[in-house]
C-alpha positions in Angstrom: -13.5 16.3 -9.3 -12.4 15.3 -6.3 -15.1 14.4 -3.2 -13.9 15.9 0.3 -15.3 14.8 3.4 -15.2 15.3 7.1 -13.2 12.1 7.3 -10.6 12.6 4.5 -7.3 11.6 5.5 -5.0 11.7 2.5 -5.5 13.9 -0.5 -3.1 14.1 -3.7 -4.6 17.3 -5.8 -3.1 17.2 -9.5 0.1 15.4 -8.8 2.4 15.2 -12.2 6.3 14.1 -12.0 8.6 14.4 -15.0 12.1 12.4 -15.7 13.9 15.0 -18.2 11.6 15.0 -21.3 9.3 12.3 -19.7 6.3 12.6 -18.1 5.2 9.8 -15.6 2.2 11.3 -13.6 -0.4 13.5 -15.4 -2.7 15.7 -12.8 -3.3 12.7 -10.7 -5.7 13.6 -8.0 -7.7 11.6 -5.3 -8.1 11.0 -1.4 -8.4 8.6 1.1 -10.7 8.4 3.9 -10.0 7.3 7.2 -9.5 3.5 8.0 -10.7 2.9 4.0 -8.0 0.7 2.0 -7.4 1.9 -1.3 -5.7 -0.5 -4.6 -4.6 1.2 -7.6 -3.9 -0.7 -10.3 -2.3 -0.4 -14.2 -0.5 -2.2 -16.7 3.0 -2.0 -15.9 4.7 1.5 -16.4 1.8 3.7 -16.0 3.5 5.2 -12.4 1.9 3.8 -9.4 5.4 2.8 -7.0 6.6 6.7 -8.5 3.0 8.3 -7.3 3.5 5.6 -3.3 7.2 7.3 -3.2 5.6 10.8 -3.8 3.0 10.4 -1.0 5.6 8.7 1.2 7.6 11.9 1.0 10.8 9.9 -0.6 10.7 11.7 -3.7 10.4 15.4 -3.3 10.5 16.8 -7.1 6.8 16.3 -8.3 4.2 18.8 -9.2 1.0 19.4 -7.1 0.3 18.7 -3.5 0.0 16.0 -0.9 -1.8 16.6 2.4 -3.1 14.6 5.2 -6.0 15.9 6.6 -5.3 19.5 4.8 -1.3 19.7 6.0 0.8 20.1 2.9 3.4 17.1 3.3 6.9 17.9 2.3 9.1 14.8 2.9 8.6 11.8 5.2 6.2 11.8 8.1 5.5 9.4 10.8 1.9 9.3 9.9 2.7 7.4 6.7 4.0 3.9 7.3 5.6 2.3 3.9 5.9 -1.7 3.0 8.1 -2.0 0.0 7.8 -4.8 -2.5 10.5 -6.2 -0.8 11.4 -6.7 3.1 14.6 -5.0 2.8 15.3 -5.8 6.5 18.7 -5.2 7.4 21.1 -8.3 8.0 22.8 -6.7 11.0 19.7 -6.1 13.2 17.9 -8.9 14.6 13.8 -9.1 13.8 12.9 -6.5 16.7 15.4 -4.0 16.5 14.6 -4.1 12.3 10.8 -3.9 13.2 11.8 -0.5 15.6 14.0 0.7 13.1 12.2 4.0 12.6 13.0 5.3 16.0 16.5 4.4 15.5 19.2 1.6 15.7 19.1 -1.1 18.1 15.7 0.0 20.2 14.1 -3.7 20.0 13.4 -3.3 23.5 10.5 -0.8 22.8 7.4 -2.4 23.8 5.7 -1.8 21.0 7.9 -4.4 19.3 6.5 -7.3 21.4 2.8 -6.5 21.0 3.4 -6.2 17.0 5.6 -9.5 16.6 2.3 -11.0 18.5 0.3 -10.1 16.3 2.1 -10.7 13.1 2.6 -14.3 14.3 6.5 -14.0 15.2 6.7 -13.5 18.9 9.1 -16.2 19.1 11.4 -15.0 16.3 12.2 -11.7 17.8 16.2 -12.8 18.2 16.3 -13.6 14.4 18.6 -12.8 12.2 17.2 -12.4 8.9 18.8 -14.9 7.2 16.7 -17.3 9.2 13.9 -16.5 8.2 11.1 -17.5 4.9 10.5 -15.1 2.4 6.6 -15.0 4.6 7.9 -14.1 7.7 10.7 -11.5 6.6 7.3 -9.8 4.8 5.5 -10.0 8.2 8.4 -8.6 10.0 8.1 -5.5 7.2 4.4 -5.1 8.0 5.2 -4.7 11.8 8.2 -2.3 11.1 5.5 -0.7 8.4 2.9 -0.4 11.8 5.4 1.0 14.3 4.9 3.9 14.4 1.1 3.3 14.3 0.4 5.4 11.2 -2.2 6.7 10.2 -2.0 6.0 6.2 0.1 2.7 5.8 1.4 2.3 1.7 2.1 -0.9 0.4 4.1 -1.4 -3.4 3.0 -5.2 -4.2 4.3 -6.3 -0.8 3.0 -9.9 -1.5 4.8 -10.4 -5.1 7.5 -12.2 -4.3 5.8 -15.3 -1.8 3.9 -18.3 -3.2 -0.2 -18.3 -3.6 -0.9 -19.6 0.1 1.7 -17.2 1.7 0.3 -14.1 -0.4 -3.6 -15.3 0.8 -2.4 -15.9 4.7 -0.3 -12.1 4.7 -3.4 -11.1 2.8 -5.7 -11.7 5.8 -3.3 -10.6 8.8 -2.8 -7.3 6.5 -7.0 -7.0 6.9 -7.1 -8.0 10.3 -4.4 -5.8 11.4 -5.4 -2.6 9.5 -9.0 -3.2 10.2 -8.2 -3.0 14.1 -6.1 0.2 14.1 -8.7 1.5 11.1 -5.2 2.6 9.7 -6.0 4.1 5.8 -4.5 2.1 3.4 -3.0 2.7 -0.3 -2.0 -0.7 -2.1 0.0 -0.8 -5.2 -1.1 -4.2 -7.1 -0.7 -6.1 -10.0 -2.9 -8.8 -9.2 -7.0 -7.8 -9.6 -8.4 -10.4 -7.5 -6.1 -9.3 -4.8 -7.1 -5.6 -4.9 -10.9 -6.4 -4.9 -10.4 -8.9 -2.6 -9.1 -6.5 -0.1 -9.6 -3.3 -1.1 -12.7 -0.9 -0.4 -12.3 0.6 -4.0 -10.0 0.3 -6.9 -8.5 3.0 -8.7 -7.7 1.9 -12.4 -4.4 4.1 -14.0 -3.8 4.2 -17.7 -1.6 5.9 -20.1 -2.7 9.1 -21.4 -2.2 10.3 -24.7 1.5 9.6 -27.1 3.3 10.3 -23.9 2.0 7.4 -22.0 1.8 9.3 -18.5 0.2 7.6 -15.7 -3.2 9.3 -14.9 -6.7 8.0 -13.0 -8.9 6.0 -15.5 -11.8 4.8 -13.4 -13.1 4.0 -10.0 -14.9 1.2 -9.0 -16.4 0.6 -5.9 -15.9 -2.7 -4.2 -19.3 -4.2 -3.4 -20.0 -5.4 0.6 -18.1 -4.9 3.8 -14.9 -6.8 4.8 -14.0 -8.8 5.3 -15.2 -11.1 1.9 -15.7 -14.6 0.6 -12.5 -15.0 -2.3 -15.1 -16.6 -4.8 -18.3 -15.1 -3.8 -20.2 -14.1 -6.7 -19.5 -10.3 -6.5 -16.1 -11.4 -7.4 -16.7 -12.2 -11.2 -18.4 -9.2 -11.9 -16.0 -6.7 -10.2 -13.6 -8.3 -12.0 -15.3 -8.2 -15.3 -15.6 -4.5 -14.6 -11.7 -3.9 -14.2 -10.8 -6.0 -17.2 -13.1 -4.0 -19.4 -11.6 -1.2 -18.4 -8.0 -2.1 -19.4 -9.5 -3.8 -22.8 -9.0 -7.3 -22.1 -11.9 -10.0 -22.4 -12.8 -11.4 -19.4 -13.7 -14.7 -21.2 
């Protein structure tokens, strides 16, 4: 059952999707408070990018609801910012008329873009094509873009999957530091465990149910202390131990 409280931000109440004969999502339900950051995790296939589409209003056919702060969503919303596993900036537009995208072509002169670049680390790249840049910085310049509109929910699908360890850890920390100061909520899609305790308040665990191997809520774990948090402090080990249990693998 699902805990509402004065601060809820997001709430998905029974949310099931269906390809044909398929099911993907079976009654998944839970919220979001405001500012919290949220990881779900699964073995591969169990829907999590289907259910970050669903509350990002890009995929309309679903069954349920979604509602920030009691409003019944029914397609895309300024509110929701969305980081997709990939930066999928577009080659034409230069870094801050891609970061401004979502009010439109060419508005890199908004002055929104300079303060974001700032703070993701690329004030200096702003006249960039894409093609210039690492795979680190195209993901920072999807962050900002992600940010522009200064959302209220931001949803990232494993935006750090494709950069190398010391990248993932570095956008790992400007993705704290820059939620944590707009107290932006935040729904992470993640394969990676010690990523999603690492940064995440709690961790919702999805399995497959049943012979149809639809995607529903397992367990929750709470993530132990405030953030931000040592990587290797001791909680670590047994949060960790926790979330392997859970999807049956030793953790020895």
């Amino acid at each position: 059952m699902l805990t509402l409280s004065q601060d809820t931000l997001l709430e998905v109440r029974h949310c099931g999707k269906r390809y044909d004969t398929r099911t993907v999502l079976d009654s998944v339900s839970l919220t979001i408070r405001q500012g919290e950051i949220v990881s779900l995790v699964d073995p591969s296939g169990c829907g999590k990018s289907t259910l970050l589409r669903i509350v990002a209003g890009l995929d309309r056919n679903y069954d349920g609801d979604i509602l920030l702060e009691g409003v019944r969503q029914q397609g895309p919303s300024s509110r929701v910012g969305v980081v997709f596993q990939e930066p999928r900036l577009l080659p034409w537009l230069d870094v801050a008329d891609n970061v401004a995208f979502p009010a439109g072509s060419r508005q890199g002169s908004d002055p929104r873009v300079g303060e974001l670049l700032a703070q993701v680390g690329l004030a200096n790249a702003r006249s960039s094509l894409p093609k210039h840049l690492s795979g680190g910085m195209a993901q920072r310049v999807a962050i900002a873009r992600g940010l522009f509109t200064n959302p209220d929910l931001l949803l990232l699908d494993e935006p750090f999957s494709a950069v190398d360890a010391i990248t993932r850890m570095r956008l790992q920390d400007l993705l704290l530091s820059l939620v944590s100061g707009r107290k932006t909520a935040t729904l992470l899609v993640t394969h990676d465990l010690d990523e999603a305790l690492y940064l995440s308040d709690r961790v919702l665990l999805m399995t497959p149910t049943g012979n149809r191997g639809a995607g529903h809520i397992a367990r929750e774990i709470a993530v132990p202390g405030g953030r931000p948090r040592e990587r290797n402090g001791s909680w670590l080990a047994t949060a960790r131990g926790e979330l392997l249990d859970s999807l049956g693998v030793s953790s020895l």
